[in-house]
C-alpha positions in Angstrom: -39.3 12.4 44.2 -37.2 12.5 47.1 -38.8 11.9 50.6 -37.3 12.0 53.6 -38.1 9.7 56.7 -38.2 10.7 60.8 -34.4 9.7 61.8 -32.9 11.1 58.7 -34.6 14.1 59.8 -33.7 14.2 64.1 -30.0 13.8 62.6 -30.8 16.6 60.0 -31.5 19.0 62.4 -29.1 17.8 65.5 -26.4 19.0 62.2 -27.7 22.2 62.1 -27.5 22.5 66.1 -23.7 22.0 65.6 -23.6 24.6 62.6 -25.4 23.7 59.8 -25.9 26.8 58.0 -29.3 27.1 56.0 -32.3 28.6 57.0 -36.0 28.7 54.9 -38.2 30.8 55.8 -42.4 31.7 54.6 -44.9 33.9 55.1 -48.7 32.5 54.8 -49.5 32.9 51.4 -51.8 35.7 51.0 -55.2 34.9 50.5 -56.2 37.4 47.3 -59.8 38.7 48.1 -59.1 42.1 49.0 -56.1 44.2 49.5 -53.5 44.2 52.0 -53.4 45.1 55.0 -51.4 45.9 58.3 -51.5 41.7 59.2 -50.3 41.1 55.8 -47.2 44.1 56.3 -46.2 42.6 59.8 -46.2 38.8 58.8 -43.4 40.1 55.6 -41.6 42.6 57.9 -40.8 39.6 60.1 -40.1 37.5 57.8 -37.9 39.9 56.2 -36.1 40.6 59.4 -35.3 37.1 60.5 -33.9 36.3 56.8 -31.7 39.4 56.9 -30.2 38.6 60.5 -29.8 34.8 59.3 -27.8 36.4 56.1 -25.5 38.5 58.8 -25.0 35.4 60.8 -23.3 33.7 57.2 -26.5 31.7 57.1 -27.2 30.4 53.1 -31.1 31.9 53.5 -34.3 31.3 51.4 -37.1 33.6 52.6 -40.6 32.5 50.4 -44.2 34.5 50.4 -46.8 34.4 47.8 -50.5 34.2 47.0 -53.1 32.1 47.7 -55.6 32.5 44.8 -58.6 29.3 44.8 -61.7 28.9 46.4 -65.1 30.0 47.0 -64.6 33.4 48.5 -62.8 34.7 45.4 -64.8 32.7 42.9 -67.8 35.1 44.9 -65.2 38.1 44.9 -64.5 37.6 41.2 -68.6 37.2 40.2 -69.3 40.5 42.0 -66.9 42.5 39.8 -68.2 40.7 37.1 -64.6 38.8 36.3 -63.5 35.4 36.0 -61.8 34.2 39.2 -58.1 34.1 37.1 -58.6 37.8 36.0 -59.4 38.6 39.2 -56.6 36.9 41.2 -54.4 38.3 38.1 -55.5 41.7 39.4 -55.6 41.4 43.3 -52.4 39.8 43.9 -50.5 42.4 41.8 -50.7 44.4 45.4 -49.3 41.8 47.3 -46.4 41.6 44.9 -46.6 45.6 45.5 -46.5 45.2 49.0 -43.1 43.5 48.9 -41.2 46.3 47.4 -42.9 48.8 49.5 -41.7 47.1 52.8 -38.3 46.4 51.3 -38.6 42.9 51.5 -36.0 40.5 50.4 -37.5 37.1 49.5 -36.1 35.3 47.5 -39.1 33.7 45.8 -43.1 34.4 45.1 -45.2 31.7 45.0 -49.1 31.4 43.3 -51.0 29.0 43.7 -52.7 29.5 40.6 -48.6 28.5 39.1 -48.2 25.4 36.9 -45.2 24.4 39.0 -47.8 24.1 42.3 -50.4 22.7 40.9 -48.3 19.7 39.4 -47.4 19.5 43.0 -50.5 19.7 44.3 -51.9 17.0 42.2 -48.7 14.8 42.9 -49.1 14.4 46.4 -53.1 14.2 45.9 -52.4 11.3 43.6 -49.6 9.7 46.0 -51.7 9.8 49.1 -54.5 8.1 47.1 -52.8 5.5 45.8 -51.3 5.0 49.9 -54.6 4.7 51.0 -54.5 8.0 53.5 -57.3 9.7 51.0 -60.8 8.0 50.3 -63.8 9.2 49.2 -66.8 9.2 51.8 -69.6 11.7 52.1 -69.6 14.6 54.8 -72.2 16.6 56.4 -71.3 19.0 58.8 -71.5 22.5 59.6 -69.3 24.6 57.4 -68.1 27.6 57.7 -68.7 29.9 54.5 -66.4 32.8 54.8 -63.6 30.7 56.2 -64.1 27.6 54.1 -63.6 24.8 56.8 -65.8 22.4 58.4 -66.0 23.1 62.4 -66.3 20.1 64.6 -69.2 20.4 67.1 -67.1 20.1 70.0 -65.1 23.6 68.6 -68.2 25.6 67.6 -68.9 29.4 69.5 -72.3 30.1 70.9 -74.9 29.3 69.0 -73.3 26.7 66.3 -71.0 30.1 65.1 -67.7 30.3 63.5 -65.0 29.9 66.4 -62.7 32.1 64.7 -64.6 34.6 62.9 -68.0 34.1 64.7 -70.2 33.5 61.9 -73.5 31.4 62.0 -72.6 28.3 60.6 -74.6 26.3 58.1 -75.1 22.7 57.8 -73.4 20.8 54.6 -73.6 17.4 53.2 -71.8 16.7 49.9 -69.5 13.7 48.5 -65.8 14.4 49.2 -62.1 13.1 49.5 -61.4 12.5 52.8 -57.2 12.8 54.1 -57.0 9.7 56.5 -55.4 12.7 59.2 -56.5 10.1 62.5 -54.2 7.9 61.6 -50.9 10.0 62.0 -51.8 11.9 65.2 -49.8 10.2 67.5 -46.9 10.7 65.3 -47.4 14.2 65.4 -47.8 14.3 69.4 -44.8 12.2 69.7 -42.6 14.5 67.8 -43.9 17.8 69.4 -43.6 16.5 72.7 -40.0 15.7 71.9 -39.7 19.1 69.9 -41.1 21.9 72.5 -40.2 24.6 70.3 -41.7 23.3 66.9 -44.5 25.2 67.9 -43.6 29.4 69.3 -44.8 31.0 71.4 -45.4 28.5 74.2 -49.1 29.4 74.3 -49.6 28.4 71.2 -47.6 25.0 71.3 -50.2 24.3 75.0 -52.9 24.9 72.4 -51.8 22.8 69.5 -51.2 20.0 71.7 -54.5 20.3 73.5 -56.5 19.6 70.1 -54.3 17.0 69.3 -54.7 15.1 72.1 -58.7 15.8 72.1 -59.0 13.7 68.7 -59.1 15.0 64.9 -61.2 13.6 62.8 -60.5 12.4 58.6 -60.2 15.6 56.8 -62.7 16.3 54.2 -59.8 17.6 51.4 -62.0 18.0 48.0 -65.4 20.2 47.2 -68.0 19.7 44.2 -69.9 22.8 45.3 -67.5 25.2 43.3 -65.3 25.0 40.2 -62.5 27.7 41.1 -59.8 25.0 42.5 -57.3 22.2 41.5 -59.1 19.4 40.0 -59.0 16.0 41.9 -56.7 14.1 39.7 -59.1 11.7 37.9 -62.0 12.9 39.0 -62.6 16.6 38.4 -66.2 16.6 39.9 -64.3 17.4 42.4 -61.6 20.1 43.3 -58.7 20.2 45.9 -59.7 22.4 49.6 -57.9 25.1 49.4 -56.3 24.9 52.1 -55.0 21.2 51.2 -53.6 23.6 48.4 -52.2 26.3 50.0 -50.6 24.6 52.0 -48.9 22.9 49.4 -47.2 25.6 48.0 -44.0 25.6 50.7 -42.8 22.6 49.1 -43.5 23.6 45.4 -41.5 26.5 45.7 -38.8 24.4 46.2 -38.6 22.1 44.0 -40.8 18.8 45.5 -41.9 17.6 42.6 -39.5 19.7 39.8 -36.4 19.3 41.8 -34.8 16.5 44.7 -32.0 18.1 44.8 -33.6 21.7 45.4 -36.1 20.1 47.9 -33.4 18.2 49.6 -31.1 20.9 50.3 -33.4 23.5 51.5 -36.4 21.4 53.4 -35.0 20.3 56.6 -34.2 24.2 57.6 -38.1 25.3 57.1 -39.6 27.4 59.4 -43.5 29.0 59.0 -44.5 31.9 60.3 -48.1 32.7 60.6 -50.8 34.8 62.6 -52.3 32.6 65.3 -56.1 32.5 63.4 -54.1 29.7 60.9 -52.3 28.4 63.5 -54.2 24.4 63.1 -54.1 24.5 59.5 -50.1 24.5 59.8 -49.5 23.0 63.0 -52.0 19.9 62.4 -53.0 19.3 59.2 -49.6 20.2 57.2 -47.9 18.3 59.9 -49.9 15.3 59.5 -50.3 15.7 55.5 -46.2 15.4 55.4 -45.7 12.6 57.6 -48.2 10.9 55.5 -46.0 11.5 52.3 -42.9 10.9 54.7 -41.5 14.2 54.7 -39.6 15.5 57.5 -41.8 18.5 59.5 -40.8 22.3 59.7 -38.0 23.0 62.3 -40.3 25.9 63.9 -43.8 27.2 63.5 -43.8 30.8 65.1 -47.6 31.9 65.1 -48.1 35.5 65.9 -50.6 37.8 67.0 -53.3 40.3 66.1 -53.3 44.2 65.4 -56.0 46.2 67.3 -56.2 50.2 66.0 -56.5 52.6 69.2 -58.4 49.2 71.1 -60.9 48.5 68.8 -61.0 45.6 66.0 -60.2 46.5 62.3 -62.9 46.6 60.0 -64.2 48.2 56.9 -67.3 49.7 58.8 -65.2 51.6 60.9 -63.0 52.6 58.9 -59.7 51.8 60.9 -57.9 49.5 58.3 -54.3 50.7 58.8 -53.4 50.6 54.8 -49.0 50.2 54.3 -49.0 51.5 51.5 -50.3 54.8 52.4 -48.6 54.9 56.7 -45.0 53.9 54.5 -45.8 56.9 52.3 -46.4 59.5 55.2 -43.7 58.0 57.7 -41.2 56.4 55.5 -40.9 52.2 55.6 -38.0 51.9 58.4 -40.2 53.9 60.9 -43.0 52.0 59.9 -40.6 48.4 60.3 -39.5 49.8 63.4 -42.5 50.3 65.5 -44.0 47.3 64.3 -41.3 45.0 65.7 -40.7 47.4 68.6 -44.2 48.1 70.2 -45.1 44.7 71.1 -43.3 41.2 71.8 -43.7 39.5 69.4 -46.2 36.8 69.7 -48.4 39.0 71.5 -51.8 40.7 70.3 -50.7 44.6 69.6 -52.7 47.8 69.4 -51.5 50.1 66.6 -52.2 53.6 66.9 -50.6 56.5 64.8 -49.7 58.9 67.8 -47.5 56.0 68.9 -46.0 55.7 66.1 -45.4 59.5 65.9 -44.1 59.4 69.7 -41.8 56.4 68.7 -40.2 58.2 65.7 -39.5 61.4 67.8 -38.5 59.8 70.8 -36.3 56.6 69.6 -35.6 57.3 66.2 -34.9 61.6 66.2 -33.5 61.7 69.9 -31.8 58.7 70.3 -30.6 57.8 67.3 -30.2 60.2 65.5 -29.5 62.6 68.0 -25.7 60.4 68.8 -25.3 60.2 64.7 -25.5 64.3 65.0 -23.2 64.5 67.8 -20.4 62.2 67.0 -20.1 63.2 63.6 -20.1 67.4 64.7 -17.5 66.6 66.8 -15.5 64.4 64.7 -15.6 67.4 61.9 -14.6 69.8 64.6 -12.1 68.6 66.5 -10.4 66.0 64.1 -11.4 67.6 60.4 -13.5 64.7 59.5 -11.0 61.9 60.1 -11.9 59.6 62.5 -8.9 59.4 65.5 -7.0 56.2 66.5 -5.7 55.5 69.8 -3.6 52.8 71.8 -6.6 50.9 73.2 -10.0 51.4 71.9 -11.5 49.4 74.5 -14.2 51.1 77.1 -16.9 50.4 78.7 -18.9 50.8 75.4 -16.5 48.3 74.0 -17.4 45.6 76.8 -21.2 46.4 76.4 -21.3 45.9 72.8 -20.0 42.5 73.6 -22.8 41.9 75.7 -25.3 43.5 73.3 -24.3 41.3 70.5 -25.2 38.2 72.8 -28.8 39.8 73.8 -29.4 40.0 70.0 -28.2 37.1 69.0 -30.6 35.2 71.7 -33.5 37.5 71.1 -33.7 37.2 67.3 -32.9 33.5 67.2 -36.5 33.5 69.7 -37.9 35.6 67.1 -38.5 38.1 69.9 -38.0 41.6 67.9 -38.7 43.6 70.7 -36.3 42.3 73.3 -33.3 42.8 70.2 -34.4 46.6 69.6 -34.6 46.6 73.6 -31.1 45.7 74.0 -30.0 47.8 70.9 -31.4 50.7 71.8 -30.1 50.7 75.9 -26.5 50.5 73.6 -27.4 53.7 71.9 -28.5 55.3 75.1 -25.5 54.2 76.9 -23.2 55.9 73.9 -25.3 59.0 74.5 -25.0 59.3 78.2 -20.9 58.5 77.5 -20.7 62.0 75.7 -22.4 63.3 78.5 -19.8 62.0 80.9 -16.8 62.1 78.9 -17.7 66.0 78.0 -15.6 66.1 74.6 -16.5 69.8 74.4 -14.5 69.9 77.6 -11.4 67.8 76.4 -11.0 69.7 73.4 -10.4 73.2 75.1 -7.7 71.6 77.4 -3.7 70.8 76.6 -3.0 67.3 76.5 -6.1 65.7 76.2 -5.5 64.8 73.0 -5.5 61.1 73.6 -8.8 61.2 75.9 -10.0 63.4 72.9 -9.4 60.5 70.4 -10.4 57.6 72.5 -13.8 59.3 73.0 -14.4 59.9 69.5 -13.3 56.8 68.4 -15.3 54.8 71.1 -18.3 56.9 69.9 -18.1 55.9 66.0 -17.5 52.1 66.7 -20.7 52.7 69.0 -22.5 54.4 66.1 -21.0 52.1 63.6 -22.5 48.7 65.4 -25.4 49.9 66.0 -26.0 50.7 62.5 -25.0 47.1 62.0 -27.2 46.0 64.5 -30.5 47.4 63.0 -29.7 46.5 59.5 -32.0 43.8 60.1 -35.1 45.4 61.0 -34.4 49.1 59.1 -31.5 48.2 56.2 -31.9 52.3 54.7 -31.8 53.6 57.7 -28.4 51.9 58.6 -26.8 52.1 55.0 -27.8 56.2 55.4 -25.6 55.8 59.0 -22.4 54.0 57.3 -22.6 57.0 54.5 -22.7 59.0 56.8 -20.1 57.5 58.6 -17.9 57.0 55.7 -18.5 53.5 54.7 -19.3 52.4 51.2 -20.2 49.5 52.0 -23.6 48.0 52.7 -24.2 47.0 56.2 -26.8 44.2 55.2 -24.4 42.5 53.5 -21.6 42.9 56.6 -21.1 40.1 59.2 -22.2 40.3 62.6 -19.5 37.6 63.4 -17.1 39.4 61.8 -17.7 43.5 63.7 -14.4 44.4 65.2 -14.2 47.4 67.6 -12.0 50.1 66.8 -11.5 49.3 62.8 -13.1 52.6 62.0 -10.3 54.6 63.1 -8.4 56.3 60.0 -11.8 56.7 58.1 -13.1 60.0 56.7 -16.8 60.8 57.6 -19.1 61.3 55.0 -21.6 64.1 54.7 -24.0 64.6 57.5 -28.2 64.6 57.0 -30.7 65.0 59.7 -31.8 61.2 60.0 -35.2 61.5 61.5 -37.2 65.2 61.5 -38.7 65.9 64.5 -42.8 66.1 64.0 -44.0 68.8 65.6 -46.9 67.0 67.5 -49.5 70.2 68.2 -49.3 70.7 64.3 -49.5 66.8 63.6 -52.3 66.9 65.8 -54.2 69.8 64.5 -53.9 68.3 60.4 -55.1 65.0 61.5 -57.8 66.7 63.3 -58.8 68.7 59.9 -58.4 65.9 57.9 -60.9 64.1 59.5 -63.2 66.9 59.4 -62.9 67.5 56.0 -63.5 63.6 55.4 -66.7 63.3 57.3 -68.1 66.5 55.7 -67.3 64.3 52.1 -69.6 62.1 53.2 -72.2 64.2 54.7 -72.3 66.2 51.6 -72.2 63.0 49.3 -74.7 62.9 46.3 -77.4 60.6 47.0 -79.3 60.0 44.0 -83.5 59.9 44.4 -85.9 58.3 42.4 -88.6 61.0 41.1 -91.2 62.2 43.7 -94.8 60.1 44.1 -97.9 60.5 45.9 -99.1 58.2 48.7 -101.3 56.7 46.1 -98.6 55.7 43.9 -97.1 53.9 46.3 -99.9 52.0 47.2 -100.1 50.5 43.9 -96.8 48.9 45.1 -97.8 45.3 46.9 -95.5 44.0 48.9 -95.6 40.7 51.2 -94.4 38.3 53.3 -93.7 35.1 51.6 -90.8 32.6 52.6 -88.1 30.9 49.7 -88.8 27.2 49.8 -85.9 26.2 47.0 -83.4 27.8 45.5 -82.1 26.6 42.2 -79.3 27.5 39.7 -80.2 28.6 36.4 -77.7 27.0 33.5 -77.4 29.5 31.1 -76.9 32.5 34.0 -74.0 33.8 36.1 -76.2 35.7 38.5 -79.3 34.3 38.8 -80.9 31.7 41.0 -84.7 30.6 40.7 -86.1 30.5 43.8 -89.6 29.1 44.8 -91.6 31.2 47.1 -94.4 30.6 49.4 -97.0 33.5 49.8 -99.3 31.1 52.3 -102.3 31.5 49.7 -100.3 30.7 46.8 -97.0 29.3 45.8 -94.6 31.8 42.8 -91.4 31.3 41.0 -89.3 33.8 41.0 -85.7 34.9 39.3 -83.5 36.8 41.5 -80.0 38.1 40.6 -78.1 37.7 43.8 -76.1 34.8 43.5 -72.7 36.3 43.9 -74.1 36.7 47.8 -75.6 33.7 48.8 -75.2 30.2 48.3 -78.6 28.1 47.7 -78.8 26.0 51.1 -78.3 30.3 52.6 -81.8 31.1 51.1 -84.0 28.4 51.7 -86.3 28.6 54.4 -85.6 32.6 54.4 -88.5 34.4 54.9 -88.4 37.6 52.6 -90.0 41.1 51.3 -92.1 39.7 48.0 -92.9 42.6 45.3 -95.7 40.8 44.4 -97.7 42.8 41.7 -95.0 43.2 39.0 -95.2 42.0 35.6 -94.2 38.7 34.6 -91.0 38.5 32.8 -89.0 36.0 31.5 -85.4 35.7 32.3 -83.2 33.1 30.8 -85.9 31.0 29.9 -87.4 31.0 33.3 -90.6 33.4 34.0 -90.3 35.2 37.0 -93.0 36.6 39.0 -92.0 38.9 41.9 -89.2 40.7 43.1 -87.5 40.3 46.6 -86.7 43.3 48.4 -82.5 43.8 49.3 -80.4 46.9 50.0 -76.8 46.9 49.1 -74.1 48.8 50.0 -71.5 49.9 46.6 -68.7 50.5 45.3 -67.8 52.7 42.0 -71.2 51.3 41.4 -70.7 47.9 42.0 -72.5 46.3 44.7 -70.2 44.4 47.6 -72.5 43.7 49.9 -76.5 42.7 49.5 -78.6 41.7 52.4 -82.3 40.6 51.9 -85.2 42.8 53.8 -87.0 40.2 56.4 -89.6 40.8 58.8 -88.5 41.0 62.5 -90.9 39.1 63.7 -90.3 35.7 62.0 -93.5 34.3 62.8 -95.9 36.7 60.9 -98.4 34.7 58.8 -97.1 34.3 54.9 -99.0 37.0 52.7 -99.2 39.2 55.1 -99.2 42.8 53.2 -96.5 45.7 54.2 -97.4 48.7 54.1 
């Protein structure tokens, strides 16, 4: 296993400074309990961007993403379709894989964690840091976080002991577990970010990392025994690996930690993370810390990025304003949908997506800009020429001298990660071009004896424009620039050019290709009006929805139905049963077992001291060798029959005596 230690790495990456020539590149792996969405399309198309510049700049580039496929929320995802976690995960991450190709992607590598080759890893560096002495085994209690799967420290806890990042009430946790000896590397890590300012991007981000640093971290809690879906502790499989211990993990599997020195040598003093800013501590403290533990040099950059609002308001499932990729790259094509992405917002920033923009963007940048010059130049180049593209005696102009310019912006921009200000600078270069028709008047030139060579040096000037600028975007929209070099003429691939290498004025002799409208123009009163009947017609779907009723009864036949208050005292799990727990119930004037099937939604220490809706005049039945007694009112909310969400009726007024009866 080849590690590396803190000089080896300050000279590793003062050689790439002076033109060292790799560059690795990740996305977060995905975490596999639902679909993807727009966060998990703008991490990629970033991603993919950066790699594809580096690739233009002669860079040797490995761009990873992958899946993150352990712990408890999909061993609860997995229960509730009735699947082991492994089928699930099989099935989920299929999308994400999906996902790549749809967004044209180019990585190099996709990662599970679920993989034999990360898991070895996993376990490797588990079993390395143990035998160190930076992991121990302690007992925590806390309050934990259940949907996010992380302990919160007191002193970072929202209003009223919730979730600081997703703002769920927390719930108190005690349970043995493997603790990473984190405290004892933190000056280390404050030490080298101090001296590295842009480790951490954007500079907000960095103010924030260092703040919690310096406030204290505590030992990590790093194992679980409270689930089963994980790594096992090597050893000591009572316990399995956190997940994000794991997940973590899996930059370094992918190339070659464990499998491969040679691999891991070459490529791991050029990685870079990129992330959205709600993961920001897991990889800019505790990866950090976990590698200098194993003596590993630390990621070049950590760029943590913002979130997507739709039309100012949060996405969510309840309302309904999940931007899907799959189905906006269907109706708008991917490069439009690459394009506004990367254009609309700097990058870093918290964005707002909303479909008329990207409808405005596509007419305005894309149809008039853009593809309005393409139109142009190539018209006139098949009018006045016959196709061929002119030469002349000096090609250089004032388009010439601002491509120069351009090229620098770029270059800057994209080496900051700042998308926008590249597309910025490119597109005030395709504006320019389009004005220069406008002054030059070709039209004009044509019509008059002996401005042949004005003629030529327009149209020449005018392709190379074109020409770069399809080179320029190649990054960010790759069809959309191989359809301009077709057109153009050029076989080649423009992805696969060199910036370095662009020469103005080596277009001259070519024959242009067929011309192609680039972007349509959407009418916007018709794209208005469709959207407008679509959702229409979708809200009358739901209005006229079968609901399906239970057979009618009289007021006395539901009186036979007792119902009361009672409160769950202890919740157990029943060995021989996937879904049911046996809870104990307190009615005030007696206490009654009862079997409930609703432990794909809740975890025990979630129920107790609940007070509930108690059936209580139902037969006695026995389930799983346990007799149950009751039944406790929930109402779920389905899915192609399958229930995804269950919450348990309770009184409002918490304080209503036990046995009271509803009615």
């Amino acid at each position: 296993m080849l590690l590396f230690n803190h000089n080896f790495y300050r000279r590793k990456v003062a050689s790439m400074m002076n033109g060292d020539k790799k560059f690795y590149i990740t996305t977060p792996i995905y975490y596999v309990n639902d679909i993807p969405h727009i966060g998990h399309a703008y991490t990629t198309i970033a991603c993919d961007t950066a790699a594809r510049y580096k690739r233009m700049k002669g860079c040797d580039v490995r761009f990873l993403t992958g899946t993150d496929e352990h712990g408890q929320k999909i061993q609860t995802a997995a229960e509730a379709k009735g699947e082991t976690p492994q089928a699930f995960v099989d099935r989920i991450h299929i999308k994400f894989r999906e996902l790549c190709q749809v967004l044209n992607a180019s990585n190099d590598d996709f990662i599970r964690t679920t993989e034999d080759r990360h898991i070895r890893t996993v376990q490797a560096m588990f079993a390395k840091l143990i035998e160190q002495g930076d992991i121990y085994k302690g007992t925590y209690s806390g309050y934990y976080c259940v949907p996010d799967e992380t302990y919160v420290p007191e002193n970072a806890m929202g209003p009223n002991k919730t979730c600081p990042d997703c703002g769920r009430p927390l719930t108190i946790m005690e349970e043995e577990s493997y603790f990473f000896r984190a405290s004892k590397y933190v000056p280390q890590l404050i030490k080298y970010y101090e001296e590295n300012l842009k480790a951490v991007m954007p500079k907000i981000r960095y103010n924030e990392i260092m703040s919690f640093l310096k406030g204290g971290v505590r030992d990590q809690s790093v194992s679980r025994t409270s689930l089963k879906w994980g790594i096992p502790v090597p050893g000591d499989e009572k316990h399995v690996i956190y997940v994000w211990f794991d997940a973590l993990i899996n930059y370094a599997s992918a190339v070659g930690y464990l499998d491969d020195p040679e691999k891991f040598a070459y490529w791991w003093p050029s990685v870079r993370h990129m992330v959205g800013k709600d993961i920001i501590r897991f990889h800019c403290v505790t990866w950090p810390l976990l590698l200098l533990a194993l003596g590993v040099n630390l990621p070049v950059e950590i760029f943590a990025h913002g979130w997507w609002t739709v039309d100012g308001e949060k996405m969510s499932k309840t309302r309904g304003n999940v931007v899907d990729p799959f189905g906006t790259v269907k109706e708008y094509g991917v490069d439009p949908f690459r394009y506004f992405l990367l254009r609309e917002v700097p990058f870093g920033n918290d964005g707002d997506y909303s479909e008329l923009a990207l409808v405005g963007r596509i007419n305005s940048d894309l149809a008039n800009d853009l593809g309005n010059l393409l139109n142009r130049t190539l018209q006139m180049i098949r009018s006045y020429r016959n196709g061929i593209v002119p030469s002349c005696n000096d090609a250089k102009s004032e388009l010439e001298s601002m491509s120069r310019e351009i090229l620098g912006r770029v270059d800057e921009a994209m080496n900051n990660y700042a998308f926008d200000e590249a597309l910025k600078a490119i597109w005030e270069f395709i504006g320019r071009s389009n004005k220069f028709i406008d002054e030059t008047m070709p039209w004009k030139l044509a019509k008059e004896e002996g401005k042949e060579a004005g003629l030529n040096f327009v149209l020449l000037n005018l392709y190379e424009a074109l020409r770069l600028s399809a080179m320029l975007i190649a990054p960010v929209m790759p069809d959309t620039s191989k359809r301009i070099w077709e057109q153009l003429g050029i076989s080649e691939d423009p992805v696969k050019s060199q910036y370095d290498a662009f020469i103005w004025g080596e277009g001259a002799g070519n024959a242009i290709g067929k011309s192609e409208v680039l972007f349509p123009r959407i009418d916007l009163e018709a794209w208005k009006k469709a959207k407008e009947e679509k959702k229409l017609q979708e809200e009358a779907a739901k209005q006229s929805a079968v609901i399906e009723h239970e057979p009618e009864i009289s007021i006395d036949g539901f009186k036979t139905v007792e119902m009361r208050v009672a409160r769950i005292t202890k919740c157990e799990e029943i060995p021989k049963s996937k879904k049911l727990y046996k809870l104990e119930v307190d009615l005030g004037y007696e206490k009654r077992t009862v079997c409930s099937g609703i432990k794909a939604f809740f975890k025990p220490e979630e129920l107790e001291g609940k007070t509930i809706i108690l059936v209580t005049n139902l037969k006695p039945v026995k389930l799983c060798g346990v007799e149950s007694n009751g039944m406790i009112l929930a109402a779920s909310v389905k899915k192609d029959g399958v229930s995804e969400q269950l919450t348990l009726l309770e009184p409002e007024d918490k304080n209503i005596p036990l046995g009271s009866r509803v009615s």
